[in-house]
C-alpha positions as CSV (number, residue, x, y, z in Angstrom):
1,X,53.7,-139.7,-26.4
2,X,56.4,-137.7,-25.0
3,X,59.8,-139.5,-23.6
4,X,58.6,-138.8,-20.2
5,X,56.5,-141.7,-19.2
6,X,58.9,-144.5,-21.1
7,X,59.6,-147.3,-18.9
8,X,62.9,-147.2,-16.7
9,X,63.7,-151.3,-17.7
10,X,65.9,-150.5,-20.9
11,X,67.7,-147.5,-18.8
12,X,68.9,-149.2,-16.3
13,X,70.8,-151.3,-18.5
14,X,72.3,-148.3,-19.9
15,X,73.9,-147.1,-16.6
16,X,77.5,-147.1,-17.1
17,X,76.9,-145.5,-21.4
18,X,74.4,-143.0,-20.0
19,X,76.2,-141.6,-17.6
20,X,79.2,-141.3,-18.6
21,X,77.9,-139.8,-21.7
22,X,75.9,-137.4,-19.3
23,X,78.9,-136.4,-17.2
24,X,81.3,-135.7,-20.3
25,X,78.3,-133.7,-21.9
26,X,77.3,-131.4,-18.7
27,X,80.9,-130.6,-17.4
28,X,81.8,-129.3,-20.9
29,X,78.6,-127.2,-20.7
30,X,79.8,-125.8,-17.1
31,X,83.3,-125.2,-18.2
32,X,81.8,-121.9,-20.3
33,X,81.6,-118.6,-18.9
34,X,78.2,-117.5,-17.1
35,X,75.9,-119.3,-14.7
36,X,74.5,-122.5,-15.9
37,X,71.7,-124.6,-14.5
38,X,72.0,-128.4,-15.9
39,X,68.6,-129.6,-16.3
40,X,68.1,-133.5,-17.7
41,X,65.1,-134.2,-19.5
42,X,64.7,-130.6,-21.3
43,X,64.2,-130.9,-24.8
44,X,63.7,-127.8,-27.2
45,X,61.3,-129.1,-29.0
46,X,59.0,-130.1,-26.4
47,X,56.6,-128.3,-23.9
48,X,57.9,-124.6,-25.4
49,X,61.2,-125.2,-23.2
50,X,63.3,-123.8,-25.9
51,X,61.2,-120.6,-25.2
52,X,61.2,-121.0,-21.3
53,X,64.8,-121.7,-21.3
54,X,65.4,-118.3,-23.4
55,X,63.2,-116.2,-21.3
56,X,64.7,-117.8,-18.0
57,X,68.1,-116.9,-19.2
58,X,66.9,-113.0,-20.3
59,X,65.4,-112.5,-16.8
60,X,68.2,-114.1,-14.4
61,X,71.5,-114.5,-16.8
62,X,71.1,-118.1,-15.6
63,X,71.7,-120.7,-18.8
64,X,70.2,-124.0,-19.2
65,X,71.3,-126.4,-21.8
66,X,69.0,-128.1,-24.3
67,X,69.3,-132.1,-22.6
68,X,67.2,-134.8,-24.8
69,X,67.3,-137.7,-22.1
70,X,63.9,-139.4,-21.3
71,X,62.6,-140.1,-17.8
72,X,64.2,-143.4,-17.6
73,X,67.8,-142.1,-18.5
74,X,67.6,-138.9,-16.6
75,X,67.2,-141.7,-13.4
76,X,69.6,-143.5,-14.6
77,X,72.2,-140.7,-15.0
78,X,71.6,-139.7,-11.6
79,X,72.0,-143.2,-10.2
80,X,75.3,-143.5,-12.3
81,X,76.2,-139.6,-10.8
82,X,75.0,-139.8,-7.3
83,X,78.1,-139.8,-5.4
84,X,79.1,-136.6,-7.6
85,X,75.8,-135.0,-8.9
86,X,76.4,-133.2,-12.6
87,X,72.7,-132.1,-12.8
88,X,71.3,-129.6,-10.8
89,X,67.4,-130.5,-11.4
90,X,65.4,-133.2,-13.5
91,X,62.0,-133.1,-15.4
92,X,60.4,-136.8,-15.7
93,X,57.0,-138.5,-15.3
94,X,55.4,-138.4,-12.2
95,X,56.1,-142.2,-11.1
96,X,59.6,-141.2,-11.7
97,X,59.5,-138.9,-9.2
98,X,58.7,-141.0,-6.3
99,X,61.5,-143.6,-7.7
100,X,63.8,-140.7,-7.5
101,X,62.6,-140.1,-3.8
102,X,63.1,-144.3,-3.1
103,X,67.2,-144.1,-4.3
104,X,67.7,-140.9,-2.4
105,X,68.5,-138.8,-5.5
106,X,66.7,-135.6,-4.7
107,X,66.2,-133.4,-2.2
108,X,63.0,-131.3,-1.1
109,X,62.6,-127.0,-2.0
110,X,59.1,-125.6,-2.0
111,X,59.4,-123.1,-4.3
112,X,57.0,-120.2,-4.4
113,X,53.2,-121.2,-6.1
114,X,54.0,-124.9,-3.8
115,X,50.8,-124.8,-1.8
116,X,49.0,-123.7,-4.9
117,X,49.8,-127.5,-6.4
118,X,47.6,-130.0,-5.6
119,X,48.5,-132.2,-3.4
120,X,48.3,-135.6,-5.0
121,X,50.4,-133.8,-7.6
122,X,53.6,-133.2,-5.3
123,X,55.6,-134.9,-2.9
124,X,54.5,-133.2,0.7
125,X,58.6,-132.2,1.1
126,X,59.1,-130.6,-1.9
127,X,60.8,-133.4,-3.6
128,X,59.1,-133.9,-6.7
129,X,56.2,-131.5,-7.9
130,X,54.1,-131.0,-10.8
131,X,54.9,-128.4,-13.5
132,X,52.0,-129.1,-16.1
133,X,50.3,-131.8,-17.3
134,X,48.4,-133.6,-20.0
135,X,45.2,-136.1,-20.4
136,X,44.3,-139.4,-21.5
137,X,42.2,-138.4,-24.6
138,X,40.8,-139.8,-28.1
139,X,42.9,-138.2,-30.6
140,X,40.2,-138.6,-33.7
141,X,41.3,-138.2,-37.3
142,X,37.6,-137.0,-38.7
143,X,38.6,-137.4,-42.2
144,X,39.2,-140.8,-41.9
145,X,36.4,-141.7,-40.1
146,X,34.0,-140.4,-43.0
147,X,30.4,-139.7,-42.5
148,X,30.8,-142.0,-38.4
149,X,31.1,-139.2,-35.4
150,X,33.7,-139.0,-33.4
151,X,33.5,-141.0,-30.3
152,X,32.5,-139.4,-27.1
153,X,32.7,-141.9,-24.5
154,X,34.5,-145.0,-23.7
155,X,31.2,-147.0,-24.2
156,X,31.2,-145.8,-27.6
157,X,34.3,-147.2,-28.9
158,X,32.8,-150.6,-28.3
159,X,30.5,-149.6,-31.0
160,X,30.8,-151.5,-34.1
161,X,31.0,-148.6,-36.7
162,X,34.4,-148.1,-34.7
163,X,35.6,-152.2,-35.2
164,X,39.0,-152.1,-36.3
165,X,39.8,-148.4,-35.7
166,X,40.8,-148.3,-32.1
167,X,44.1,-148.0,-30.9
168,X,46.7,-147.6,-28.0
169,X,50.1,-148.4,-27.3
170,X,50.6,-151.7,-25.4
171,X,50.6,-151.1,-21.8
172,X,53.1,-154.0,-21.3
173,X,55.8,-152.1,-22.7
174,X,54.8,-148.1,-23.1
175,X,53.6,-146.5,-19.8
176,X,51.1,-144.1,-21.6
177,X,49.4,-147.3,-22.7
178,X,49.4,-148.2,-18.9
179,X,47.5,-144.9,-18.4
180,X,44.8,-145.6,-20.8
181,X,43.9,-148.8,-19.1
182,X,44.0,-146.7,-15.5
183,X,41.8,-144.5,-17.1
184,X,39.3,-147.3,-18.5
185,X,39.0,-148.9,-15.2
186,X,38.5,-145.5,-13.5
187,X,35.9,-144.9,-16.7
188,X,33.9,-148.2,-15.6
189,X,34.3,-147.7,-12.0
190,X,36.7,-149.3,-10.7
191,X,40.0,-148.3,-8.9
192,X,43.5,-149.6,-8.5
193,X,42.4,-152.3,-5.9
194,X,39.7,-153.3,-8.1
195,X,40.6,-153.8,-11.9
196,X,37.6,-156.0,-12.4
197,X,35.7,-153.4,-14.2
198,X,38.5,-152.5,-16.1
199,X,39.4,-156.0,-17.1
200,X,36.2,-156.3,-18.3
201,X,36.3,-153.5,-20.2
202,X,39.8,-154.2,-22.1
203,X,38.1,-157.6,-22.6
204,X,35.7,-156.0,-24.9
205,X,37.9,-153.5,-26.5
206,X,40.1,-156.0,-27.6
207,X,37.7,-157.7,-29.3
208,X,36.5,-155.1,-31.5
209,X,39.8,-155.2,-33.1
210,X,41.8,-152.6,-30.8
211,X,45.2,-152.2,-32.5
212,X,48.7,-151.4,-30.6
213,X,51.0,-150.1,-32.7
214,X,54.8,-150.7,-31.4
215,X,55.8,-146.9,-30.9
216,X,54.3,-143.3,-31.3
217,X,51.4,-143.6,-33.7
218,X,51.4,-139.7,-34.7
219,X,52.0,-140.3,-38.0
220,X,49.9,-143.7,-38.0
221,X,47.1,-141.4,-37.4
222,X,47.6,-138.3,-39.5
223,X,47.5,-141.2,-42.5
224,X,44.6,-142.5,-41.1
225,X,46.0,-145.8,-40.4
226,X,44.4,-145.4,-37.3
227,X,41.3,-143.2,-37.1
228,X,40.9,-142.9,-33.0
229,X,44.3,-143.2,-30.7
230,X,43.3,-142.8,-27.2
231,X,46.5,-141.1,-25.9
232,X,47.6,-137.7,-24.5
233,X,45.7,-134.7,-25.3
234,X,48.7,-132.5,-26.3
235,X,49.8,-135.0,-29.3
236,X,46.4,-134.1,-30.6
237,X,46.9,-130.4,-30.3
238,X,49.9,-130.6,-32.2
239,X,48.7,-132.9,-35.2
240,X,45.5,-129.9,-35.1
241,X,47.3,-126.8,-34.7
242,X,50.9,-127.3,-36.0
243,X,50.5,-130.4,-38.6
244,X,47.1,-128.9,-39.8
245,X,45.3,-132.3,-39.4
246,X,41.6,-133.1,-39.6
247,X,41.6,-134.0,-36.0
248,X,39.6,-133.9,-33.1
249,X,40.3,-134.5,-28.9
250,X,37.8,-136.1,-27.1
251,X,38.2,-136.1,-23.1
252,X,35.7,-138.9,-22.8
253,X,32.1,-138.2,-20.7
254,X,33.2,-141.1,-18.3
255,X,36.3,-139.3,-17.6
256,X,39.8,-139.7,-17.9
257,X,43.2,-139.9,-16.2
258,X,46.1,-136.6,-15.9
259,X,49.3,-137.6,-17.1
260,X,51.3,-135.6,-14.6
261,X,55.1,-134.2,-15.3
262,X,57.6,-133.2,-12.2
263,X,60.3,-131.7,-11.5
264,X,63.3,-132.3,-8.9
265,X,65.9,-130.4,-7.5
266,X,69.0,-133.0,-7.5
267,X,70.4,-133.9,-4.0
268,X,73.9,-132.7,-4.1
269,X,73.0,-130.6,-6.7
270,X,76.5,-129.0,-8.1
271,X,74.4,-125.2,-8.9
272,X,71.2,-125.7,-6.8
273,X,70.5,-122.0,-6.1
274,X,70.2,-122.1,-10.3
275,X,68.4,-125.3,-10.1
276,X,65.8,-123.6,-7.7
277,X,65.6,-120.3,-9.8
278,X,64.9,-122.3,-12.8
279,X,62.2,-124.2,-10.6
280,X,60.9,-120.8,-9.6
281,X,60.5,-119.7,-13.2
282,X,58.5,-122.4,-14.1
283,X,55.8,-122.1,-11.2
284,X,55.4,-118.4,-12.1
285,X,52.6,-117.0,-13.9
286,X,55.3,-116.6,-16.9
287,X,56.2,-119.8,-16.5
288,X,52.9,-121.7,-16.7
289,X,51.6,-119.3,-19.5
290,X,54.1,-120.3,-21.8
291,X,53.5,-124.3,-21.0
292,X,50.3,-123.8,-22.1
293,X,51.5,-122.4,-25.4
294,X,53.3,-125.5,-25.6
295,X,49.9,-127.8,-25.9
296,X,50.1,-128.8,-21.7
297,X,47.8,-128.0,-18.9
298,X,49.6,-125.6,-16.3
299,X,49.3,-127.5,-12.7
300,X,48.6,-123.6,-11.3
301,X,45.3,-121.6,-12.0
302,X,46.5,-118.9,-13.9
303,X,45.2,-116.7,-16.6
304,X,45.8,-118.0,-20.0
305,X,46.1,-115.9,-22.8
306,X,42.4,-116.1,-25.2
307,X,44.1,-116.9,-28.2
308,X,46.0,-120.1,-26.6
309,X,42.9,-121.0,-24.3
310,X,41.0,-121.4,-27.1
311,X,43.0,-124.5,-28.9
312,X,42.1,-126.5,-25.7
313,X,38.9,-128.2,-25.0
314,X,36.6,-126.0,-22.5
315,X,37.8,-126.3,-19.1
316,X,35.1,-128.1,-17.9
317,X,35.7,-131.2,-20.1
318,X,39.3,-130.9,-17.7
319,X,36.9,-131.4,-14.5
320,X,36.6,-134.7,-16.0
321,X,40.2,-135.5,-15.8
322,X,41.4,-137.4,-12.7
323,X,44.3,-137.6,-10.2
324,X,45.0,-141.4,-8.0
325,X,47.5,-142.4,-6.0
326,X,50.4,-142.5,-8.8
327,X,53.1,-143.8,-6.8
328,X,50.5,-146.7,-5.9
329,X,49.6,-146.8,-9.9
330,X,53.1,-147.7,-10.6
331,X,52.8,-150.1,-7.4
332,X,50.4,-151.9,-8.9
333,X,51.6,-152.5,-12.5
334,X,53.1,-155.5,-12.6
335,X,50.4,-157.4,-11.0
336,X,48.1,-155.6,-14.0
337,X,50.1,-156.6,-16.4
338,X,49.5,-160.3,-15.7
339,X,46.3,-160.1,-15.8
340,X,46.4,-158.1,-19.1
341,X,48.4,-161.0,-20.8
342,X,46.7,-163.6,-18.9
343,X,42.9,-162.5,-19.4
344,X,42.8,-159.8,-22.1
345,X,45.0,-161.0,-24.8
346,X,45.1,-164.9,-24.0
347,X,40.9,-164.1,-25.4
């Protein structure tokens, strides 16, 4: 799963080291000649930003440096920084966004395309908004699984011809394994005041053998270590379309959970007319198009080229894909993870 929905526990430790590695890193980058726009959180390798950032610079003369940080120590930079901002905008996980809001790191701009974003996908001020997203999925390796289908619904993986070939990441310590158990309990009907269903569910999972591998199981599953990973789409797509893998995504019939991805403009920001363009670029037509040749789901309708529509699932398996309350899903957590310690794996 991408850096973006790691937990913010190990950052915050990191405080002091993160940013002043941040600070000595970004004020060499603005020393050069040009406009710059310092952007944590934007990885060349992830999302097509290496492309985005090279089109953004072509259109406006406006660079943006390649930044590697996660979620968790893009917030903690800008904690560390906030008396004298060095970024001008972030890119995190959608519950980051609303911690962002809490510590008064950001500051609201509706850029053009804002009313177009749903609005359980954006902070009603402009202080956080969605840029693209992914989906809780089952990533399949078919080879693996032989001559047994591919799952199609969460019921089915509580089949036994899928015993023992199951797995997720542990939602205690990996928030895209606290997604998949959203989405279960969504799946079975229940909600984030009622994990019961959920709970149940888990219950059952984990005893057809459900493994949790430790970190990103990409690799676990191209080997066919483990045959079904229910994670995000786009990992999928890439093990398909770029590793070549026998693999197939599954948005389950029950439906699923969107794993949304913000951005900020930084409060204080030192270039925040850049910040803003950059923010601009991404909600454009342009913009959007090119996310989706990076394996995510543009939060705007727009047109997508046939040739990189096609490597998604139809858009109706999307209309199964949910929104909740996600700064109430991170709310909530805590008292989840109780009773997944307590009830699921105490069995």
């Amino acid at each position: 799963m991408k850096r973006g929905w790691l937990g913010l526990t190990l950052a915050v430790a990191m405080v002091g080291m993160v940013g002043c590695s941040a600070a000595g890193s970004a004020t060499g980058a603005a020393g050069g000649a040009g406009k710059m726009a310092i952007v944590y959180n934007n990885s060349d390798e992830w999302a097509s930003f290496g492309t985005i950032r090279q089109a953004f610079k072509e259109k406006t003369g406006i660079e943006v440096p390649n930044d590697n940080k996660n979620s968790g120590q893009s917030v903690t930079a800008m904690i560390a920084e906030k008396d004298s901002p060095i970024a001008d905008a972030v890119y995190y996980g959608i519950v980051f966004g609303s911690q962002a809001v809490e510590k008064d790191l950001v500051e609201g701009y509706k850029p053009p395309h804002f009313d177009e974003i749903p609005a359980a996908l954006k902070d009603p001020d402009g202080k956080w908004m969605t840029v693209h997203y992914g989906a809780i999925s089952f990533i399949v390796n078919k080879q693996a699984l032989g001559s047994t289908p591919a799952p199609q619904s969460w019921a089915d993986l509580l089949k036994p011809e899928y015993k023992g070939k199951v797995g997720f990441l542990d939602p205690s310590s990996a928030a895209v394994g606290y997604s998949v158990t959203v989405a279960a309990n969504l799946a079975m009907g229940g909600d984030l005041d009622n994990w019961n269903p959920g709970i149940d569910y888990l219950k059952k999972l984990e005893a057809n053998g459900v493994i949790h591998p430790k970190g990103t199981a990409n690799a676990k599953v191209m080997k066919g270590e483990i045959p079904i990973i229910i994670d995000a789409d786009f990992n999928g797509y890439k093990m398909k379309y770029e590793e070549n893998g026998p693999i197939d995504v599954v948005i389950p019939k029950e439906g699923s959970l969107k794993l949304p991805y913000v951005m900020s403009i930084i409060k204080n920001a030192p270039h925040k007319e850049a910040g803003q363009q950059y923010l601009d670029f991404l909600l454009s037509d342009e913009g959007q198009q090119m996310f989706a040749k990076g394996f995510v789901r543009p939060v705007r309708n727009v047109q997508i080229p046939g040739e990189v529509e096609s490597k998604f699932l139809p858009a109706a398996d999307y209309e199964r894909v949910r929104d909740v309350d996600f700064a109430k899903m991170n709310q909530v957590q805590n008292a989840f993870i109780e009773r997944w310690k307590s009830e699921v794996l105490a069995n």
